[in-house]
N, C-alpha and C positions, 0 to 999 in steps of 0.2 A: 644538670637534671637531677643527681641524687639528693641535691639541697633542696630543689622543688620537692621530690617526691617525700622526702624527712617530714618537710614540712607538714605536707597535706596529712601524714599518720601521726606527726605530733595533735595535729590541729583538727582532727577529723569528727573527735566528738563535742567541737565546740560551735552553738549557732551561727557564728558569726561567719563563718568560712564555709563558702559555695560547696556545693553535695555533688558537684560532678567527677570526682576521682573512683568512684567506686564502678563505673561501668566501662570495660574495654572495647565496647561494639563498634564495629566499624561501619555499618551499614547507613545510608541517608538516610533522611527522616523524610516522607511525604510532608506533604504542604502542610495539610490537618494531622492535627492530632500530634504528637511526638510524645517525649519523652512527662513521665508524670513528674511534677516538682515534689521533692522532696522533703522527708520533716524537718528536714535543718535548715533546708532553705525558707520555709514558712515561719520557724521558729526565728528567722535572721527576716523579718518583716516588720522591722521595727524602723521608725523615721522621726529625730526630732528636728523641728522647724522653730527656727527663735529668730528671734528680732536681733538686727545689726543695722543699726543707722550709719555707720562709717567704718572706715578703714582706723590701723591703728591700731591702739589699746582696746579697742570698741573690738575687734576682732579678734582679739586675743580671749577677750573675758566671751564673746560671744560663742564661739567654738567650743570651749571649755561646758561652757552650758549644756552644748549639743550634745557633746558626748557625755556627761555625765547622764543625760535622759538616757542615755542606749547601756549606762552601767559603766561608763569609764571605760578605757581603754590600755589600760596596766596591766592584764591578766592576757590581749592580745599581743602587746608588743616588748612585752620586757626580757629582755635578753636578746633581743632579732634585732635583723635587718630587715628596716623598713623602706619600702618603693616607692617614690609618689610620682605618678605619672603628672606631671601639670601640662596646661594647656595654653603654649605657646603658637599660636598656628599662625603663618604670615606667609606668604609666598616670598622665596629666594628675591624675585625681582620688586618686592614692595617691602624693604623694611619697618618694622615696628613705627608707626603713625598715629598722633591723635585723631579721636573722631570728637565732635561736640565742644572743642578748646579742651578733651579732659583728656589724662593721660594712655594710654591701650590696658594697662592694670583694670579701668573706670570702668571698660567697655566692654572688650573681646580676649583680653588673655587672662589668665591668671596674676591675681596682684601680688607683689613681695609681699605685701603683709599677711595675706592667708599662707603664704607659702612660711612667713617667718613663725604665725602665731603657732600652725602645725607642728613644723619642728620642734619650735620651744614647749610644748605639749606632749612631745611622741618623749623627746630627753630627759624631759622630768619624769615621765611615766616609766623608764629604763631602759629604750631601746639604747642599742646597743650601736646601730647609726642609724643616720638616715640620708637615702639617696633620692634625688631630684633628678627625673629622668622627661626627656623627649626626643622626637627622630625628629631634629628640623633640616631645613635645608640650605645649612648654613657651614662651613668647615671646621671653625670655629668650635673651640671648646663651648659646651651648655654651660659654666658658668660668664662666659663676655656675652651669649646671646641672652640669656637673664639680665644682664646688666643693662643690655641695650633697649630691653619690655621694661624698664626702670627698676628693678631689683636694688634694693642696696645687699650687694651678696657677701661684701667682709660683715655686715653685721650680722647676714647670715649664716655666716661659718665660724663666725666668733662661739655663735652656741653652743657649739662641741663638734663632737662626729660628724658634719654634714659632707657627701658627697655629690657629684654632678654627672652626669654622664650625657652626651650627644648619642644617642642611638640609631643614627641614620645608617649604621653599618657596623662591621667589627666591635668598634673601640677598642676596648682594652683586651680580646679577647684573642683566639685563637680560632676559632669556630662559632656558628652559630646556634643556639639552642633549639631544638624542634619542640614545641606545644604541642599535643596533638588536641584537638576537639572531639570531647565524648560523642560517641553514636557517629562520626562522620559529618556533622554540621551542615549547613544549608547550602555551602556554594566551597569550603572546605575541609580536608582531614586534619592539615595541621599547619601552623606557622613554622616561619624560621625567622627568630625573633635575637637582639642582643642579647649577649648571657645575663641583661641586669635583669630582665623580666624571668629567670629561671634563678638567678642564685641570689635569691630573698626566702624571706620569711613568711612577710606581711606585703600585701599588694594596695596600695591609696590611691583611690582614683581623684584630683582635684580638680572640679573642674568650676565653669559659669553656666551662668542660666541663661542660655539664649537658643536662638531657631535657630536653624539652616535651612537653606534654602533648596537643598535635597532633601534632608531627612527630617525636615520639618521640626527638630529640637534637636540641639546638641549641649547634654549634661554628661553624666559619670561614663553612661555606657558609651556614646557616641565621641567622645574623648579616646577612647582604644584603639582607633581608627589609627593615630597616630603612634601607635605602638610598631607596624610594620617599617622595618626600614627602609631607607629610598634605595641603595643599595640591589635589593631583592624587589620593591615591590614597586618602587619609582619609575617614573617613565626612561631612566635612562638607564636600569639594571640591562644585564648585571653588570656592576661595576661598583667598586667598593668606594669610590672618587664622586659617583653619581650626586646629584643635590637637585634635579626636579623631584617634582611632586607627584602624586600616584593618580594620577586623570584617568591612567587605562583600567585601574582597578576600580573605577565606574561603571563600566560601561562593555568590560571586554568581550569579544562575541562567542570566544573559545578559552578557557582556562588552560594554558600554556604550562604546565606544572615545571618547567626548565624559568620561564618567567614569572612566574606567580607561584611560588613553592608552595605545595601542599591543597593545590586548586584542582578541584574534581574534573578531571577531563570531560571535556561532550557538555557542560555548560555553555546553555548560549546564552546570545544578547538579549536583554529585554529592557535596558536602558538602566541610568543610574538612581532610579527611585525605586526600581528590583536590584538593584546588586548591593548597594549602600548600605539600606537594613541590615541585609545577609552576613555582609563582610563584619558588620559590627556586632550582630548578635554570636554569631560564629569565635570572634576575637575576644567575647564577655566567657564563652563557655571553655577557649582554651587557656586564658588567664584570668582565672576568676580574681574577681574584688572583693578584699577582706572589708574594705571600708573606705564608701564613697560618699564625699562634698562638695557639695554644692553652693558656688558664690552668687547669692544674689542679693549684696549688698548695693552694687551699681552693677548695671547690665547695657547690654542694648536686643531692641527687637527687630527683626527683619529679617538677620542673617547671621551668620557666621562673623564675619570683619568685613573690614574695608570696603575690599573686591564684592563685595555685594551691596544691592539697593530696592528698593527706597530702606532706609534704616531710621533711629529711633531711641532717644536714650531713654533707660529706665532705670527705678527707684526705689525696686520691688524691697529694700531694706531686711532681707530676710540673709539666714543661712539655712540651709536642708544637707542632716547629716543622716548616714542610713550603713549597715550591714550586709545592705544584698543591694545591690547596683538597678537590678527592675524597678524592684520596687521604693528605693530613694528616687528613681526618674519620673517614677510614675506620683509619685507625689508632689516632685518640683513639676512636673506639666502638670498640676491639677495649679498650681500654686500659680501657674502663667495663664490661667484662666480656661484652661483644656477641662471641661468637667468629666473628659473621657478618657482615659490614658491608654485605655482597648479600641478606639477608637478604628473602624474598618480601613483600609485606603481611601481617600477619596476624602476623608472627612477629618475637619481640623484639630490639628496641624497637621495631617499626614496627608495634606491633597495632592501631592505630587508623587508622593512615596507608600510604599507599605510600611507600616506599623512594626519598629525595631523590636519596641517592647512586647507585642505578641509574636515577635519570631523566638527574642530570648525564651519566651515562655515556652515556646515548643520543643528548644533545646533543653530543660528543667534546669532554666539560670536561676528563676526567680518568678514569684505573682507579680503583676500588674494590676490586679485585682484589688481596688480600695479596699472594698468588703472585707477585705484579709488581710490589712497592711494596719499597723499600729501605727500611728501618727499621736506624737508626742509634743508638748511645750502646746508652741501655737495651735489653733486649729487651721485645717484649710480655707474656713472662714475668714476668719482674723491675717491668716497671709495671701491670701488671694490677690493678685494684680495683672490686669489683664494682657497679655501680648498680641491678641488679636487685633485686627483691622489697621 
């Protein structure tokens, strides 16, 4: 935690880095209205979108593009440890599968190559390492379940300093880290998260450009989701050995703070297209995103993976890179054909679900708000590909 907190006072007068360290209130926020976003997080409302035909070299040089529209990224990461949450998500009982004859990189997880051309960009720029982190539900060190999503992970550790971490629990620690969430959050006070998401520098969100089938799109911010370990937050907590996945923190009808640490007592059920947003704008405001990616080189539309249908490959060719996590989502949903990224419940993509990115907004993560969101390289014109119907 003192490394978190170095961080945020090293880092606090710089746009790129989330504005919520400066309020200790503990209080919920009502439904309307909350916390006002702040000038740095407006100032971190910048989003470049470039062309990426393939995988590869193609996404090496692609990347590098992105960030230089946002001003490079040497002045954020040089000398830190950097975190990159990527987005492995499979259920224990369905290992890593093609969909379409094309590899899970193609579709629904994160590809070695964005995860390699990253690294090789964060090393050259001077971090100091960099860690690849997710909570799967797999026992297994996160470098063989990379390998098994098709990662060539010796060439990615050939680069230098790369680390790995399984976060489904402990690892390598003694304890777990508490996050707390400014103002009290929507459905939480605070996480209890592995110490990788507290002893960093820099937070990377990497994720794909796709729907789900609860929250109606899952990119940078809906990626956090897997931040809670199974351990704590898993259907089989507590237990450190645990490896299902977090169904009850869908849907649960009572926040259990003994099983769901840091969940505001007296929360009830209202189904998992009210708890899902919650959990995920809640887990953007306790670990903020210094700089989140977006792969929509190859995608798919419908769902999440697999376990979900009717699905749909897509070729949206683009990459969406941003400094504040709202508002890079809010432009990759503008990018998947959503001309509304505010968009009420009810209305698409959020017909099942409430609106992640206006709950973020009420915690003061980030705008969703075009009007006020700088869109860089491409326009949303020129990257527009539709996901609907």
């Amino acid at each position: 935690m003192d490394c978190y907190r170095r961080h945020f006072l090293r880092m606090g007068t710089l746009a790129a880095v989330a504005p919520l360290v400066a309020s200790c209130s503990r209080q919920k926020l009502p439904e309307a209205g909350g916390r006002p976003i702040s000038a740095s997080a407006l100032a971190a409302a910048k989003v470049g979108v470039v062309t990426c035909l393939s995988y590869g070299r193609d996404a090496l040089t692609a990347l590098d593009k992105g960030l230089d529209l946002l001003g490079g990224v040497g002045r954020l990461v040089r000398g830190k440890t950097v975190t990159v949450k990527v987005n492995l998500t499979t259920p224990a009982e369905r290992p890593f599968e093609s969909l379409f004859d094309r590899p899970p990189g193609e579709t629904y997880v994160t590809h070695g190559d964005t995860a390699a051309a990253l690294a090789a960009i964060l090393l050259r720029e001077g971090a100091r390492r960099v860690r690849f982190v997710e909570s799967s539900p797999f026992p297994d060190p996160l470098e063989q379940i990379a390998t098994a999503a098709g990662w060539d992970v010796k060439a990615l550790a050939a680069l230098g300093s790369v680390e790995f971490e399984n976060t489904r629990n402990l690892g390598g620690a003694k304890s777990y880290s508490r996050l707390p969430v400014p103002s009290g959050g929507h459905l939480f006070e605070y996480f209890e998260l592995n110490h990788s998401y507290a002893d960093t520098d820099v937070f990377v969100s990497l994720a794909k450009l796709k729907n789900h089938k609860t929250a109606g799109v899952t990119l940078s911010m809906k990626n956090l989701f897997g931040l809670t370990p199974n351990a704590l937050y898993g259907d089989e907590a507590v237990r450190e050995d645990a490896l299902k996945g977090r169904g009850g923190m869908h849907e649960r009808s009572v926040w259990d703070g003994r099983r769901f640490p840091g969940g505001i007592q007296g929360s009830q059920a209202h189904g998992s297209g009210y708890h899902v947003p919650r959990v995920v704008a809640d887990i953007c405001a306790a670990r903020p995103v210094d700089l989140a990616i977006v792969d929509g080189i190859t995608s798919m539309a419908g769902g999440e993976g697999p376990w979900t249908s009717p699905l749909r490959f897509t070729e949206p060719g683009v990459l969406a890179v941003g400094l504040n996590p709202v508002s890079t989502d809010a432009v990759a949903t503008a990018v998947m054909g959503y001309s509304n990224p505010r968009a009420a419940s009810g209305m698409p993509p959020f017909e099942k679900c409430d609106n992640q990115l206006l709950l973020a907004e009420q915690l003061g993560v980030g705008t969703a708000d075009l009007s006020r969101i700088e869109v860089l390289g491409l326009t949303l014109e020129q990257a527009r590909y539709s996901y609907a119907g």
